[in-house]
N, C-alpha and C positions, 0 to 999 in steps of 0.2 A: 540486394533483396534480403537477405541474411542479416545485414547490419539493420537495417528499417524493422526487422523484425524482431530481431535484438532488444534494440530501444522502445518499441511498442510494450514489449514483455518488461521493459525496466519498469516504465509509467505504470505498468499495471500493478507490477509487482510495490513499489512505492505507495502507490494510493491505498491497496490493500491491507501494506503496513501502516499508514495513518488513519487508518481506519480501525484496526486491533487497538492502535496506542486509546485513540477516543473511548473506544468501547474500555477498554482497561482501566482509564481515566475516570471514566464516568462511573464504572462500577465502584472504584476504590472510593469515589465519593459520597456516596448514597450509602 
């Protein structure tokens, strides 16, 4: 149960970070 929720928290955490990077991205560009 621990470990499932673990990995769920990883995914989220990941997405979230590719989502900063885009926004970063996209600001430095403009």
């Amino acid at each position: 149960m621990f470990y499932l929720y673990d990995k769920l928290n990883m995914e989220q955490l990941l997405l979230i970070q590719e989502d900063n990077i885009n926004c970063n991205y996209n600001f430095k560009k403009s």
